[in-house]
SEKOLLUM-764381 format. One record per residue (C-alpha): residue in one letter; x, y, z. Coordinates in steps of 0.02 Angstrom, whole numbers, plus 32768, in hexadecimal, padded with zeros to 4 digits. Layout:
N
aXYZ;...
***
This chain:
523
x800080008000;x802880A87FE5;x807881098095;x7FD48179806F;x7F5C80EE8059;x7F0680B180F7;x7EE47FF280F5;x7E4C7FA080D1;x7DD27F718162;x7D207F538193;x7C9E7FCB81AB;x7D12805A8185;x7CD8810A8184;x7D62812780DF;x7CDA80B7806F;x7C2E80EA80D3;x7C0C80368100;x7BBC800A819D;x7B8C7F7081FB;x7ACE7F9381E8;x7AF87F80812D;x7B5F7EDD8118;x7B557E5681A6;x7BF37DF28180;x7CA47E42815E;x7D4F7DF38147;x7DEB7E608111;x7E3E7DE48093;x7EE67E5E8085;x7F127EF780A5;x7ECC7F32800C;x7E227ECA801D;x7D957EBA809D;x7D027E6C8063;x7C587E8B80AC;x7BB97E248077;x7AFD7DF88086;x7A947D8A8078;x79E57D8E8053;x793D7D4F7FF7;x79BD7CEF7F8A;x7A357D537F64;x7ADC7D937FA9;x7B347E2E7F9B;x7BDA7E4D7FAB;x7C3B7EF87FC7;x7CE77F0C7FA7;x7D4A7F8F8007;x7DFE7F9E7FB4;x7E7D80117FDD;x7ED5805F7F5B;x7E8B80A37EBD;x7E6A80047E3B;x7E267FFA7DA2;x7E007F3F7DAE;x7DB37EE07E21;x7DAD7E1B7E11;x7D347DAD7E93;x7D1D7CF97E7C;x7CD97C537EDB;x7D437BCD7EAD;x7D2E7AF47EB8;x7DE57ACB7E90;x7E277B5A7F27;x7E7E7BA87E90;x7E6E7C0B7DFA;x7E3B7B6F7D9C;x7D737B467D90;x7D4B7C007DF6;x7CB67C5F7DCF;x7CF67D157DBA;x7C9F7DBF7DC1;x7D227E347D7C;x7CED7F067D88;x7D6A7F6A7D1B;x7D6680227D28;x7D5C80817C70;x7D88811B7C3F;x7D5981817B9F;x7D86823F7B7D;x7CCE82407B2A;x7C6F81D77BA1;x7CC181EE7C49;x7CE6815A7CD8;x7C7580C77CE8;x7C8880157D26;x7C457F6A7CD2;x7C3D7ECC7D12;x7C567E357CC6;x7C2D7D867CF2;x7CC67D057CD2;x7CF97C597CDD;x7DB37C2A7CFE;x7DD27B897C99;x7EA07B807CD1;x7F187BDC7D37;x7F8C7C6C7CF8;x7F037C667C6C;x7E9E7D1A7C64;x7DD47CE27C92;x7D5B7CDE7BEF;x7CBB7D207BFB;x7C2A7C8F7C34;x7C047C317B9F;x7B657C387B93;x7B627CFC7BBE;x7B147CEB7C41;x7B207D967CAA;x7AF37D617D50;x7B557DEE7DBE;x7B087E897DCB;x7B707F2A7DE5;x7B107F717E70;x7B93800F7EA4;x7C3B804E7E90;x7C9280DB7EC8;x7D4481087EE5;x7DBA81867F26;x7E8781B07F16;x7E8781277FAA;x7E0C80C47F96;x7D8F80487F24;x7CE1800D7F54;x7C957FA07EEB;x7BDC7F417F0C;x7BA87EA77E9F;x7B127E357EBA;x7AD27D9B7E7C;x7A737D047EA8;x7AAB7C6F7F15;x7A667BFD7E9C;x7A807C277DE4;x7A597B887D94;x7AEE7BC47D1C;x7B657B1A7D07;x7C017B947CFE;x7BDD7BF07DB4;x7BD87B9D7E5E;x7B587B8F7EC4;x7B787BE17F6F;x7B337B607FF6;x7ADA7B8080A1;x7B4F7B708131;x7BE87B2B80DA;x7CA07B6D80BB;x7CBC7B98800F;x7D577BF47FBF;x7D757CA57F8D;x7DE97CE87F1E;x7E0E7D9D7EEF;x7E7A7E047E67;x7E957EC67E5A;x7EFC7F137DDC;x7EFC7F9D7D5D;x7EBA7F597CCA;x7E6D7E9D7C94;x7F067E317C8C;x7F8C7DEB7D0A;x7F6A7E377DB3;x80217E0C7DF4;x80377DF97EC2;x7F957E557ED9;x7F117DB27EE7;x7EEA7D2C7F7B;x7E667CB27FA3;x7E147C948054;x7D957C1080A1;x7CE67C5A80D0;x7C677C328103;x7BED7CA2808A;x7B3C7C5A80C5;x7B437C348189;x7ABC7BDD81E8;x7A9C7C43827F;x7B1C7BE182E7;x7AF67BDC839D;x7B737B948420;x7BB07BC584D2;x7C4D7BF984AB;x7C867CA384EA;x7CAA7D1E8475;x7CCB7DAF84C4;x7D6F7D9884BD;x7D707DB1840B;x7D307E69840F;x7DCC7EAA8427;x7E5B7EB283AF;x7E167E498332;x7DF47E8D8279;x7D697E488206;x7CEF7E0E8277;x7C467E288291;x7C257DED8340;x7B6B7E088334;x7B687D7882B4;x7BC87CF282DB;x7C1D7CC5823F;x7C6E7C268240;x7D137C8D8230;x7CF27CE482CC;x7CBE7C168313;x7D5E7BE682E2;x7DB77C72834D;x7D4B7C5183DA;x7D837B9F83CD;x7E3F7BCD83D2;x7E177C518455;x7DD67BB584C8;x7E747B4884AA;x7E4A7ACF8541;x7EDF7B0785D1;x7F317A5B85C2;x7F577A6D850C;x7FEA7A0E84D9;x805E79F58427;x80AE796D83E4;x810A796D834B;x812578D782E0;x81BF790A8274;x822F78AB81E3;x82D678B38219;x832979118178;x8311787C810C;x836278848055;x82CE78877FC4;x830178667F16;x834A78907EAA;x82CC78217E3C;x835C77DC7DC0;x82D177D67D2A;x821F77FF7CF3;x81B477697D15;x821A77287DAE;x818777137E36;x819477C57EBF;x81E477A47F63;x816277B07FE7;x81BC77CF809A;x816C77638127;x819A776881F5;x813777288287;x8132776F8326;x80FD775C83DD;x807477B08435;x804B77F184EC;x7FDD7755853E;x7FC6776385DF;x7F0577AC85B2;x7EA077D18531;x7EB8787684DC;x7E6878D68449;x7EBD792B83AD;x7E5779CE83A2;x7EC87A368315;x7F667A0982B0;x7FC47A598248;x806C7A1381B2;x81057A63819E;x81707A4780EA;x82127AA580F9;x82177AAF8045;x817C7AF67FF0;x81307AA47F5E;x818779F77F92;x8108799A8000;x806779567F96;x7FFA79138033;x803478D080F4;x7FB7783E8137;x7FCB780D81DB;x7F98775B8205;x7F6076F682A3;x7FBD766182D9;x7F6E75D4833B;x8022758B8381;x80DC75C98383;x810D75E782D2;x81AD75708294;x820C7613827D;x81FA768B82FE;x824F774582D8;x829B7711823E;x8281775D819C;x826D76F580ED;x822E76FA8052;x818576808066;x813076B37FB5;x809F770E7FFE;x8076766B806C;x807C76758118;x80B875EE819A;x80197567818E;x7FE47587823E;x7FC97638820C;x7F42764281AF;x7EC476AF81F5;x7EC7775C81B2;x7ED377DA8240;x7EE7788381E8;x7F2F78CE8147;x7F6779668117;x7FA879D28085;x7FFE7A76806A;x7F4C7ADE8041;x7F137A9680ED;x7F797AFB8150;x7F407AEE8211;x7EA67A838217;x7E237A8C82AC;x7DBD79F282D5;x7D037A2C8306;x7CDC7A5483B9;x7C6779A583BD;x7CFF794C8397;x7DC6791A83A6;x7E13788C8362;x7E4D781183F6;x7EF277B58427;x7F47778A84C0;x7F2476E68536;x7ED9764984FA;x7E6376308470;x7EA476D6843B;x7F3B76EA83C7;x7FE776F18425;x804B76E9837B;x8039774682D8;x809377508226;x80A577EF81CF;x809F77C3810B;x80E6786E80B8;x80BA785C7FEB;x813978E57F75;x811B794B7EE6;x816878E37E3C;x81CA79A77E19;x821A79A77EC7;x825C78F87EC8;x829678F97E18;x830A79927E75;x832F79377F02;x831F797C7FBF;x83327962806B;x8286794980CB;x825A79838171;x819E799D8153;x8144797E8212;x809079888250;x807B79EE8306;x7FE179918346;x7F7F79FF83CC;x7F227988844F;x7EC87998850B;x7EA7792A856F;x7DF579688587;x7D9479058523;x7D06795984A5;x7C7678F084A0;x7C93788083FF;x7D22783083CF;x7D4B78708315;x7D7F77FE828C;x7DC877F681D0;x7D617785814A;x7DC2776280BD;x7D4F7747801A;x7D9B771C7F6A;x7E3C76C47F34;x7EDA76BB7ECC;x7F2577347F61;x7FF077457F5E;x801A770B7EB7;x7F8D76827EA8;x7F4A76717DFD;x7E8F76B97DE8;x7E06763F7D7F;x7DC776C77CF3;x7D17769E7CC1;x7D0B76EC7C28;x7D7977427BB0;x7D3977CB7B30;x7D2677907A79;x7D6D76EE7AB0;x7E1777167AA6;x7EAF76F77B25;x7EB577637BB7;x7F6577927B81;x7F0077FD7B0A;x7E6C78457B4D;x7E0778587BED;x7DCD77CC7C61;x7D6877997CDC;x7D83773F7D74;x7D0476AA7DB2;x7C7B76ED7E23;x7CCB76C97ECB;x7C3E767C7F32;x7C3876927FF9;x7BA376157FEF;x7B0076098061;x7B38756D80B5;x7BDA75CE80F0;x7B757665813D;x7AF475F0818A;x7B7A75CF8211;x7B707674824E;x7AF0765682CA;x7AC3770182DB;x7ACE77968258;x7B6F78028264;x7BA578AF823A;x7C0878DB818E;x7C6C797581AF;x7CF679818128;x7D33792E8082;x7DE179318052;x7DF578FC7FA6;x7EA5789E7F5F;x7ED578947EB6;x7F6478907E45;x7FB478E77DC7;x7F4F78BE7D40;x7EA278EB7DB4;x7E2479397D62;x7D8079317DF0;x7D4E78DA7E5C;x7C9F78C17EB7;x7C4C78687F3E;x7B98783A7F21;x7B1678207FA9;x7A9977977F90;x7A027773801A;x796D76E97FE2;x799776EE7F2C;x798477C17F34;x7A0978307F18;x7A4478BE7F96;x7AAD794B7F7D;x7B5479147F5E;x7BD9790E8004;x7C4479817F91;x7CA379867EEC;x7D2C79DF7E90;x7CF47A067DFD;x7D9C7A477DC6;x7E2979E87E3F;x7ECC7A2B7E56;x7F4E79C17ECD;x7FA77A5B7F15;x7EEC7A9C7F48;x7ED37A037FA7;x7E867A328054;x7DE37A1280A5;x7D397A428066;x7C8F7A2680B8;x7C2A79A580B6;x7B8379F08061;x7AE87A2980D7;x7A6579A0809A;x7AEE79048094;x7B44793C813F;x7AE078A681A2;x7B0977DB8168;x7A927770819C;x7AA576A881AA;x7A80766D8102;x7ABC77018090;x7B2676FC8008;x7BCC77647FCC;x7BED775B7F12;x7C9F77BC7EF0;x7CC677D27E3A;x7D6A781F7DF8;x7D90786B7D44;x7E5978737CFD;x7E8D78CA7C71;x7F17784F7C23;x7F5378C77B8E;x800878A17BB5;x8042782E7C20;x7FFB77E07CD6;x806078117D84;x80FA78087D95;x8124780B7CCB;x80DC77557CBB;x8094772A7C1A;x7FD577007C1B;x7FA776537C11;x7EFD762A7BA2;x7E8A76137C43;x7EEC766B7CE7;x7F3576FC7D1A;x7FBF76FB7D9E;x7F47778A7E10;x7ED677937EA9;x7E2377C87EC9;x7E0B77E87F8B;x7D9F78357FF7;x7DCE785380A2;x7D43786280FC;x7D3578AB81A5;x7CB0787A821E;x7C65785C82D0;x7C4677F7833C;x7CCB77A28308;x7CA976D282DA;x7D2E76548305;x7D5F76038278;x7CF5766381FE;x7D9B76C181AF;x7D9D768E80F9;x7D0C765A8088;x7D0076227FD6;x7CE875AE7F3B;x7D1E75D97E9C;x7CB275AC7E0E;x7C0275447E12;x7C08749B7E5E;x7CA9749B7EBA;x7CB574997F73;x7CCC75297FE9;x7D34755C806A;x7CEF759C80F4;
***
């Protein structure tokens, strides 16, 4: 910012917006805050900038990136003969670094409600409806996280440093709780404390930490990655078990990765272990397979996840008998940085308490072909190899017989969906006495370094004994598979996961699938 710029914030006097007029608020930058309504199906969003722009670029995106986002982009123009005005135009981002076209079927669903400006500042007001029914914008969901991105620049083209993207929550349910948030008046920007936001939740949440609060961090001892000596030559996938606290049962309530060297680190799983692993504190090479009494998935995370919050209902458990004493942390690289060669000292700092939240979390894993597995494809366009053109993968069936164990229904909270290089989308289908529900989640454009958690929908948030999880997986196979490996006819050397978080947590209910009709699942 300029020294004579102030920076942006909400409800500032400097663009005449008050909190009467806009209930939510979240300063994105220094040179964004973004206010917005809702109401009678629409929202409307205000964007305060500092600085004096002549483009403005807002989007909702499915991939967390450029890639697949629904864009509203307001460009100031200027005319010796017909003075200043601002248009807005309604764009869809088909790749990243690639300049947005306009919707394709010219469709102008954003509606320039205001702008204004000053030598320090830029307000500009857009509207349109949650729902267009447009197949190139996104739908923006009742009480559910979904990603923002922003540009501002000079003129329509590369907008250099001056973009970001951030996780709201656009449409909140009126949350209620009994956590205290007065301590949040003070000192903290971008929140509208007479609606609780699930922003402001989350700060509550952190603002509670429970006073025993401990850390334990579950590190690779600088272990040498790569170089890979050619293209094709399977990735090294880093594996190292560890012992736990177990003198009592304890819950994981927040966690966060570390990668020392950006850009290297594709996805960290960390994995229960029913005994002592063979191979305690020693670092090797397992090929994405972790010690065999390691199997259940505890938690995973990836660079866009950042520091990851459980929900208040629920942590995930370890400690004393049944509870897991041992883990293995599986760490999976990105085919550039190995090919470089690196030393590794990614970690995972797990927070945990010892008082217990009322459910004991835990991690389904849905799909197959995970760490270099080869994925069935079902169908392959114009019949060709999928060394060629796009594939599918076989519906990946969590079947009814598999849920009916449940006993009880649980709650979905999160999907976190794992793919390769060659990942296209990915979706998991909800399926409840032969009807159809909304859909658990999808990416409709899937990007591996976007991987991160999204939420579970509103309507397919509850499983009940006897449902049924169908997740489906698309590839584009133009070039080559991972890892530089030539296509075969009928497989591609990829994955198709979703983890899926949940409460209470099931024992034994940690994986579940059968690929393809007829074959048997494993539940």
């Amino acid at each position: 910012l300029a020294q004579d710029v102030l920076p942006a914030a909400c409800f500032a006097s400097d663009w005449g917006l008050t909190r009467d007029m806009y209930s939510y608020c979240k300063v994105l930058s220094p040179q964004l805050a973004l206010h917005w309504n809702v109401d009678a199906g629409y929202i409307t969003f205000a964007a305060a900038v500092a600085g004096k722009y002549k483009m403005v670029g807002l989007g909702i995106s499915n991939s967390g990136g450029m890639r697949g986002a629904d864009m509203a982009i307001m460009l100031k123009e200027e005319s010796i003969t017909a003075g200043t005005s601002w248009r807005i135009g309604d764009y869809f981002s088909q790749q990243e670094g690639v300049p947005p076209v306009m919707d394709a079927a010219n469709h102008q669903d954003w509606t320039l409600v205001s702008y204004s400006g000053t030598a320090q500042t830029t307000l500009a007001v857009i509207s349109r409806k949650l729902d267009t029914c447009d197949t190139q914008d996104i739908k923006i969901y009742n009480d559910t996280d979904q990603t923002i991105i922003w540009a501002l620049g000079q003129q329509f083209g590369y907008h250099g440093a001056l973009r970001g993207s951030q996780v709201l929550r656009l449409n909140p349910s009126n949350l209620t709780s009994t956590l205290n948030l007065t301590a949040l008046t003070n000192g903290t920007t971008g929140v509208n404390i007479g609606n609780t936001t699930e922003f402001t939740y989350r700060l509550a949440l952190l603002a509670q930490d429970p006073p025993d609060l401990s850390a334990v961090v579950i590190a690779m001892p600088s272990v040498a990655v790569g170089p890979s000596p050619a293209l094709g030559t399977p990735l090294p996938t880093t594996c190292m078990s560890y012992g736990l606290k177990s003198k009592a049962k304890y819950h994981i309530i927040r966690y966060e990765g570390v990668t020392p060297l950006p850009g290297s680190v594709a996805r960290m799983t960390l994995y229960g272990c029913t005994a002592q692993p063979a191979d305690m504190n020693d670092p090797r090479d397992c090929g994405g397979r972790p010690d065999p009494v390691c199997s259940t998935p505890l938690l995973v995370w990836a660079p866009s996840v950042g520091n990851f919050s459980l929900p208040p209902q629920a942590g995930l458990p370890f400690g004393m008998a049944p509870y897991f004493q041992y883990v293995e942390l599986v760490v999976e690289y990105r085919p550039d940085a190995v090919q470089a060669g690196f030393m590794d000292s990614s970690s995972l700092r797990l927070y945990y308490t010892g008082q217990l939240r009322p459910f004991d979390g835990g991690l389904l894993q849905l799909g197959y072909g995970l760490l270099g597995g080869s994925v069935p494809l079902a169908s392959v366009v114009n019949g060709t190899s999928p060394g060629q053109v796009n594939a599918t993968s076989d519906d990946n069936e969590c079947p009814s017989a598999c849920t009916a164990r449940l006993g009880a229904h649980v709650t979905l909270v999160s999907n976190f969906f794992a793919m390769g290089s060659t990942g296209q989308s990915i979706m998991t289908r909800h399926i409840r006495n032969g009807s159809e529900l909304q859909p658990l989640g999808w990416r409709n454009w899937y990007l591996s370094k976007y991987q991160a958690f999204t939420q579970v929908l509103p309507d397919s948030r509850t499983l009940l004994p006897g449902d049924t999880l169908i997740t489906t997986c698309h590839y584009n196979t133009t070039t080559t598979a991972i890892n530089g490996t030539p296509s075969t006819p009928m497989t591609v050397s990829e994955s198709c996961v979703n983890y899926l978080l949940y409460y209470p947590a099931v024992p034994g209910f940690t994986q579940c699938s059968r690929q393809g009709a007829g074959m048997t699942a494993s539940c």
